[in-house]
C-alpha positions as CSV (number, residue, x, y, z in Angstrom):
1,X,124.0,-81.6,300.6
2,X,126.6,-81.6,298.0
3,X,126.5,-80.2,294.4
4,X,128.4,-80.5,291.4
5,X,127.8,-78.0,288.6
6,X,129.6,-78.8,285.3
7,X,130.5,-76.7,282.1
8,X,132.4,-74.0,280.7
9,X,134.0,-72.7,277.7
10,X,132.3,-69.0,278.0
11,X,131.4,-66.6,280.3
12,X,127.8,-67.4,279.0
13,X,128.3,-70.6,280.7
14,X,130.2,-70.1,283.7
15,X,128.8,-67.1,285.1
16,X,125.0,-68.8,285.2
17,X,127.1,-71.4,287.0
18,X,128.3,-69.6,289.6
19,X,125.3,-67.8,290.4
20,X,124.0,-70.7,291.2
21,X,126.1,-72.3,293.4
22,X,126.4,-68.9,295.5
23,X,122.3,-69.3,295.7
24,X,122.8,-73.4,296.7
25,X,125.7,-72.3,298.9
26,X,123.5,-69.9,300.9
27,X,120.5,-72.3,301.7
28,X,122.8,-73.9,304.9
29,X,126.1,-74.0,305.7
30,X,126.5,-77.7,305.8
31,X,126.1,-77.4,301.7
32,X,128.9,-78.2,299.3
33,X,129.6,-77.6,295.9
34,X,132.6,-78.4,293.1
35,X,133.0,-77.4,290.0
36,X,133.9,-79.2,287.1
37,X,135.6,-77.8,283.7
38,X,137.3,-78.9,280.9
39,X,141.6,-78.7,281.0
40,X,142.8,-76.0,279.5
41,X,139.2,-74.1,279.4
42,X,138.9,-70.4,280.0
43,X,137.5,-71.5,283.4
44,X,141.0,-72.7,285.1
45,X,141.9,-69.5,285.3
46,X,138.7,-67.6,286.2
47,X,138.0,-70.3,289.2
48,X,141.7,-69.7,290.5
49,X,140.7,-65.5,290.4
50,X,137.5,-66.4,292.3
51,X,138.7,-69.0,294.4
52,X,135.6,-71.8,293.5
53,X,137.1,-75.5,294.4
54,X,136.6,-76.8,290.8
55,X,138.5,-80.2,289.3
56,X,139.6,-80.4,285.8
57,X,138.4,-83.0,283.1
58,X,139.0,-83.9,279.4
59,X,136.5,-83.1,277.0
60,X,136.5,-82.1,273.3
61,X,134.9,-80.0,270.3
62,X,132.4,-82.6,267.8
63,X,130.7,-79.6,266.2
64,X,131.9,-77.3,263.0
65,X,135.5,-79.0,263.2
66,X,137.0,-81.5,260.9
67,X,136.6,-85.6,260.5
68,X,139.9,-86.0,262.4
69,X,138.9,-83.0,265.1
70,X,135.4,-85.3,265.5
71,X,137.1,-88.2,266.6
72,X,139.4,-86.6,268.8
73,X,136.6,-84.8,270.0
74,X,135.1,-88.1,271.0
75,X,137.6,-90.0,272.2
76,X,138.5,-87.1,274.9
77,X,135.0,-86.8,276.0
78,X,135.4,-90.6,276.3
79,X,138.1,-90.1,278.7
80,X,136.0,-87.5,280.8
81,X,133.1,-89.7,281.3
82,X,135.5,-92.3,283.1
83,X,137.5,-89.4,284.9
84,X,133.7,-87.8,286.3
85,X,132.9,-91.3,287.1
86,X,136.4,-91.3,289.2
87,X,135.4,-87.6,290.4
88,X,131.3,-88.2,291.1
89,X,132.5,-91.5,293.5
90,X,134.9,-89.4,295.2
91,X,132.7,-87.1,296.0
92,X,129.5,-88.8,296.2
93,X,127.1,-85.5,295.2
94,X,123.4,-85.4,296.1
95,X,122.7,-83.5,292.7
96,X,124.6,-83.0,289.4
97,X,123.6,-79.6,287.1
98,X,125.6,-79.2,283.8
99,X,125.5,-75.4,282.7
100,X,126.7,-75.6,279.1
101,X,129.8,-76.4,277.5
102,X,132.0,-79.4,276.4
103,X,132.6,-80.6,280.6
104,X,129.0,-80.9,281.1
105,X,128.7,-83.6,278.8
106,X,131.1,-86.2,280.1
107,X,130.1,-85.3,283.9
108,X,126.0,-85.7,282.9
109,X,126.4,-88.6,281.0
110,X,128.6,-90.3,284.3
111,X,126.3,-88.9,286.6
112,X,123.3,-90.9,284.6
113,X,125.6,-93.8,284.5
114,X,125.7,-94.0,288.5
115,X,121.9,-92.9,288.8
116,X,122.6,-89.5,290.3
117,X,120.0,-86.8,290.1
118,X,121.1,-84.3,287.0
119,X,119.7,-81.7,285.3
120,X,120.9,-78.9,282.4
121,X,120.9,-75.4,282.9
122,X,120.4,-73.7,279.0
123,X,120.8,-70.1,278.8
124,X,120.2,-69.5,275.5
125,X,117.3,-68.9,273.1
126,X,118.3,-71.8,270.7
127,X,119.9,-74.4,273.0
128,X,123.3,-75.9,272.5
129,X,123.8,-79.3,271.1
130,X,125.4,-80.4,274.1
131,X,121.9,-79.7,276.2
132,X,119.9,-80.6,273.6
133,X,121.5,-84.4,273.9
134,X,121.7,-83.8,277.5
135,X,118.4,-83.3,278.4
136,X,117.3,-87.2,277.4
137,X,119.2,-88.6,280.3
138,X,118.0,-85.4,282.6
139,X,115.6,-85.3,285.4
140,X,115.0,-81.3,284.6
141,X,115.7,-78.7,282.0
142,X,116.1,-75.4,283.0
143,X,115.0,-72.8,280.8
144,X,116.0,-68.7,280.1
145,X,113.5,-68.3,277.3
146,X,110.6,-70.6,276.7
147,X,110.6,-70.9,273.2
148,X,114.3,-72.8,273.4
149,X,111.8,-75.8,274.5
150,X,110.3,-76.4,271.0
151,X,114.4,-77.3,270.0
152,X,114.6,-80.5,272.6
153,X,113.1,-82.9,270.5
154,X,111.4,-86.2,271.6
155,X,112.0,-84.9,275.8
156,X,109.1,-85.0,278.3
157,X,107.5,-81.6,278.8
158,X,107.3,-82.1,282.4
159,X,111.2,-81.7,282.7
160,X,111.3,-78.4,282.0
161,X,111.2,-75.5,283.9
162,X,111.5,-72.0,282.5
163,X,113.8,-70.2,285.3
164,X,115.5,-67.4,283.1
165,X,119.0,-66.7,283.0
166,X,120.6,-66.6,287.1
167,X,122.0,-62.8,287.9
168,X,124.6,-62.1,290.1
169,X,123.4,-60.7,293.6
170,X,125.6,-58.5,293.3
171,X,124.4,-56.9,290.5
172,X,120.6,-57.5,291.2
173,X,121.4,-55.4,294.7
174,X,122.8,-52.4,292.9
175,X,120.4,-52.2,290.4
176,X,117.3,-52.1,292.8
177,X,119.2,-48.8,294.4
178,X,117.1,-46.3,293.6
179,X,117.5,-44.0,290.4
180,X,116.5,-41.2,291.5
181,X,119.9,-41.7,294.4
182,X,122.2,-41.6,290.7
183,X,120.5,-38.5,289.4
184,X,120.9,-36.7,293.3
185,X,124.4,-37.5,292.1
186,X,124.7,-35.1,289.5
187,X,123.9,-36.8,286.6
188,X,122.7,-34.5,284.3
189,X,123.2,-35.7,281.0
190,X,121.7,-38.4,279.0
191,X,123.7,-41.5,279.7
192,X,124.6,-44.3,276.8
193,X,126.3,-47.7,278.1
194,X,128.1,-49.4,275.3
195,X,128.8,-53.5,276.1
196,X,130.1,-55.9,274.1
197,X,130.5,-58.8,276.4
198,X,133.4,-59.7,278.4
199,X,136.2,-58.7,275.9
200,X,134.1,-55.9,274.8
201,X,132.7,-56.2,270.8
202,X,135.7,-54.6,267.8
203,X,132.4,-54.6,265.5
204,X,130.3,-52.4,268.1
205,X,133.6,-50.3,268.4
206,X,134.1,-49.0,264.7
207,X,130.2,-48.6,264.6
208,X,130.2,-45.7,267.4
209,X,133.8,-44.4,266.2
210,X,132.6,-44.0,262.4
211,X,129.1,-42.8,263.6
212,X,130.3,-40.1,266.0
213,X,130.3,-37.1,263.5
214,X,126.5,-37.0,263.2
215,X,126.3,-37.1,267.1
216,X,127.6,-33.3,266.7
217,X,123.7,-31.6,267.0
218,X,123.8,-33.1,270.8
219,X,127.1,-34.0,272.1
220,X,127.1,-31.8,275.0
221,X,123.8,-33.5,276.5
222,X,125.4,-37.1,276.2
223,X,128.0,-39.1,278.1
224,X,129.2,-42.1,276.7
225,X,130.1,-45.3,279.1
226,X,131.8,-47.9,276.8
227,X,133.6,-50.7,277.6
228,X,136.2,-51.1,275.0
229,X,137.9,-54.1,275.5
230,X,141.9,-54.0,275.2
231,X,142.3,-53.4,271.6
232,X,140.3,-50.5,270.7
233,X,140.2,-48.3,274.1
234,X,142.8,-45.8,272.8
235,X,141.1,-45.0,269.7
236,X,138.1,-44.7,271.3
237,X,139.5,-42.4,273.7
238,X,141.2,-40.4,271.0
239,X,137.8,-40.7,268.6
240,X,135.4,-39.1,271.8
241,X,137.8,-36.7,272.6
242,X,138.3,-35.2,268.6
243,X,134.6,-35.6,268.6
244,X,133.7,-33.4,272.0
245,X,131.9,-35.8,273.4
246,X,132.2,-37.0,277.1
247,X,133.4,-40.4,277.9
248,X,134.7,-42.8,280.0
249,X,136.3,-45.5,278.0
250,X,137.6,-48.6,280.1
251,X,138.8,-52.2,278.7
252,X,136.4,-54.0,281.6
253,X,133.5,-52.8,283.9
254,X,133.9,-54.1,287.1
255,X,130.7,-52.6,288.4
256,X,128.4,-53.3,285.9
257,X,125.4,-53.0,288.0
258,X,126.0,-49.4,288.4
259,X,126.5,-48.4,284.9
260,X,123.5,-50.6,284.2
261,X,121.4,-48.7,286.7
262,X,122.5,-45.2,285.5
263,X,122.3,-45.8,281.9
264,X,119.4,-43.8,280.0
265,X,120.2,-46.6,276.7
266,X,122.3,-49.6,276.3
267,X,123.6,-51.0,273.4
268,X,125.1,-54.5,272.9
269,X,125.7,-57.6,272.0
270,X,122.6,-60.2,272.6
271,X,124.3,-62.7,275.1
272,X,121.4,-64.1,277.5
273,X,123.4,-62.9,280.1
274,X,122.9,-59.3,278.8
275,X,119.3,-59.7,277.8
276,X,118.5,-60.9,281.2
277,X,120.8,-58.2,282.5
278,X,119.1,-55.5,280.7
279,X,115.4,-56.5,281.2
280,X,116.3,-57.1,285.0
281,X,117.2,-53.1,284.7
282,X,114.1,-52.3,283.1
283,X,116.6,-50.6,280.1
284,X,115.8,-49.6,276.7
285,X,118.4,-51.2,274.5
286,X,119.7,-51.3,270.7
287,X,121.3,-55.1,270.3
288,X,123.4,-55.8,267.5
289,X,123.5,-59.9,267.6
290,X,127.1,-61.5,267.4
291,X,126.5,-62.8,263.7
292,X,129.0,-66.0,264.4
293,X,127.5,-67.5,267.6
294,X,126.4,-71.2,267.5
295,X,123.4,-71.4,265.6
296,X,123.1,-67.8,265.3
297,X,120.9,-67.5,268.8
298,X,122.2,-64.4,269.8
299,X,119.7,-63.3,267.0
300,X,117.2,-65.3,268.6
301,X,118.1,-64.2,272.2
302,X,117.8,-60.4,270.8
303,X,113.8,-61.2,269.9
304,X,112.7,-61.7,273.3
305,X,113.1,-57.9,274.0
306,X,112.6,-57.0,270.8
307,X,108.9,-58.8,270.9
308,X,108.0,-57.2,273.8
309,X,109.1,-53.6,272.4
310,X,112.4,-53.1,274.5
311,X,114.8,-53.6,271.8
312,X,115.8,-52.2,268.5
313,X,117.6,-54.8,267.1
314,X,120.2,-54.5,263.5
315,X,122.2,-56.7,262.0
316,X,125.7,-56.6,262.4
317,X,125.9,-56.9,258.5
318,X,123.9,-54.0,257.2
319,X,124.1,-51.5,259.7
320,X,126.3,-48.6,259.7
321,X,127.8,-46.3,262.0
322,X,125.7,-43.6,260.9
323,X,122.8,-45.2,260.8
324,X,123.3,-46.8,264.8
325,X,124.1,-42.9,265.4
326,X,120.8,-41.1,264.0
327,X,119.0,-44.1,266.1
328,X,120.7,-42.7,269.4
329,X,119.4,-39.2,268.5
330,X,116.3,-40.4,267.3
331,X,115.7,-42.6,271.2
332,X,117.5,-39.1,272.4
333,X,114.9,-36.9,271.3
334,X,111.8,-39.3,272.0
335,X,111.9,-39.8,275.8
336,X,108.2,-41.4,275.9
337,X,109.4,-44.2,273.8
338,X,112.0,-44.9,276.2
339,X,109.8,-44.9,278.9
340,X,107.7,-47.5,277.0
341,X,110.8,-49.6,275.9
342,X,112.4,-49.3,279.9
343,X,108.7,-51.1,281.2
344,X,108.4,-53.2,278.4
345,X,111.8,-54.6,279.2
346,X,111.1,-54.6,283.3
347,X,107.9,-56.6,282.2
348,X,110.3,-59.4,280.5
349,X,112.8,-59.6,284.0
350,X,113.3,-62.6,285.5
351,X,115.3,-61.9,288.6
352,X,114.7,-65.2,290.9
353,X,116.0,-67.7,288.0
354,X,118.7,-68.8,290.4
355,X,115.9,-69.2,293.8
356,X,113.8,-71.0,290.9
357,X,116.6,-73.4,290.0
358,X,117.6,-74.3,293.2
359,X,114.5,-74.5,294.9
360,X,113.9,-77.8,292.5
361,X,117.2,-78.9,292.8
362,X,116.6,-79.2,297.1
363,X,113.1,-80.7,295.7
364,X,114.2,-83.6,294.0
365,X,117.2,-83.7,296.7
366,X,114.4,-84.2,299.3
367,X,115.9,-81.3,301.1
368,X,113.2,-79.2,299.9
């Protein structure tokens, strides 16, 4: 069977992607899969790194740009459709999934036009626009969160399925190692993972270097994982050090399942990846929401462990250093709360979204 899976942009996007086409990849060896981005995305690169065939399309912004940006917007999405036409004959794929992003729109749409079986993958809480058109001409809509479905107007109920958001095997594997296997390993103190995404967070940065001062009463029962990003990692280095506080500061985590797994909180940004990420952990979490995502639904991502009593959740514009600092001591000093908040957020995991997806995929296939 052959597969292409569409999309781009963000990690958000591709990541979910890939998950998936490791999961479709496994099912036989005879399977084969392509991806498809836009030129000049962030996922040229990323593909070359991870060595995924992928092919390359035009494609282009229509929303929160300029009259003039529209119609170039339009006309190079016009262009895609006829280059994923040229792309979907070559390769004659028994299933199309678009995962988010300006290349799943062209490749859907030409996968529609030449009656092949398609479907959207939306990660997020409040879905994209792109999705949200998409998910007319689609045989199934995958889901993360449930509620997005109340956002795809005038679409059949029966399309969707809510999967959650795919997680690397990778990371699933390390974090069902045991914890007690990290504590026979010395950990003694409490352990806080700071993630901002990919490139880290600046925001989430200042917040802990401004807050560390009231941090003083505990510092030498904490150690601080934070993943800096570039920019800030040597004044974050400088700040814990001034402040006597133990950390490990690094620009990327490459073993995020590990940190995940020995983490006693997390705080972060909202991405679905993360939220699915933390409640597949079973972690207690604070979540400041990116305040300038589309459609703000990193807010709305951040309510799905919030409602269920996993999450603290501020907003970026009102909270303070001190103020996310007193709420570290506060989790520090109430351990039964995070025992509540680390099942409440095990109850909301969702760890077979990529078995879910492609088990329907090989469905409508009729490989399944």
């Amino acid at each position: 069977m052959k597969l292409i899976i569409a999309g781009g942009g963000t990690g958000g996007h591709i990541f979910p992607g890939l998950t998936i086409q490791e999961e479709f990849l496994s099912r036989s060896e005879y399977n084969e899969s392509l991806f498809v981005g836009a030129v000049d995305g962030m996922e040229e690169e990323l593909f070359k790194e991870v060595k995924v065939d992928a092919l390359y399309i035009r494609s282009g912004q229509v929303k929160g740009v300029s009259l003039l940006a529209k119609v170039g917007g339009l006309a190079a999405a016009a262009i895609g459709v006829f280059q994923s036409i040229g792309i979907i004959r070559r390769y004659a794929p028994d299933f199309v999934l678009g995962v988010g992003g300006y290349a799943s729109v062209p490749v859907v749409i030409a996968a529609w036009l030449l009656k092949v079986p398609r479907a959207v993958q939306e990660q997020n809480s409040f879905p994209g626009l792109s999705n949200r058109l998409l998910a007319r001409i689609s045989s199934r809509v995958f889901l993360s969160f449930a509620s997005a479905e109340k956002y795809f107007k005038g679409v059949d109920k029966k399309k969707f399925i809510v999967a959650g958001n795919p997680l690397r095997k990778k990371l699933l594997a390390e974090l069902a190692r045991s914890v007690a296997a990290a504590n026979a390993n010395g950990k003694k103190r409490f352990q806080i993972l700071v993630v901002g995404g990919s490139q880290g967070a600046r925001r989430l940065n200042k917040l802990m270097m401004e807050g560390l001062e009231c941090l003083a009463p505990v510092r030498d029962q904490l150690k601080l994982v934070h993943m800096s990003g570039a920019i800030d990692q040597y004044d974050l280095i400088i700040a814990y050090s001034r402040a006597g506080i133990k950390a490990k500061v690094s620009r990327f985590i490459d073993d995020m399942g590990k940190e995940l797994r020995e983490a006693d909180l997390v705080i972060s940004r909202a991405g679905a990846g993360a939220v699915f990420e933390l409640a597949a952990a079973g972690k207690p979490s604070i979540l400041v929401p990116y305040p300038f995502a589309a459609d703000d639904h990193q807010r709305v991502n951040a309510e799905y462990l919030s409602e269920k009593g996993a999450a603290l959740v501020f907003d970026e514009k009102y909270l303070t250093g001190r103020q996310l600092c007193e709420t570290i001591i506060e989790l520090f000093h109430n351990p039964a709360r995070l025992q509540q908040m680390a099942e409440a957020a095990k109850s909301a995991a969702r760890p077979e979204a990529a078995k879910i997806i492609v088990d329907e995929m090989m469905k409508i296939m009729g490989a399944g």
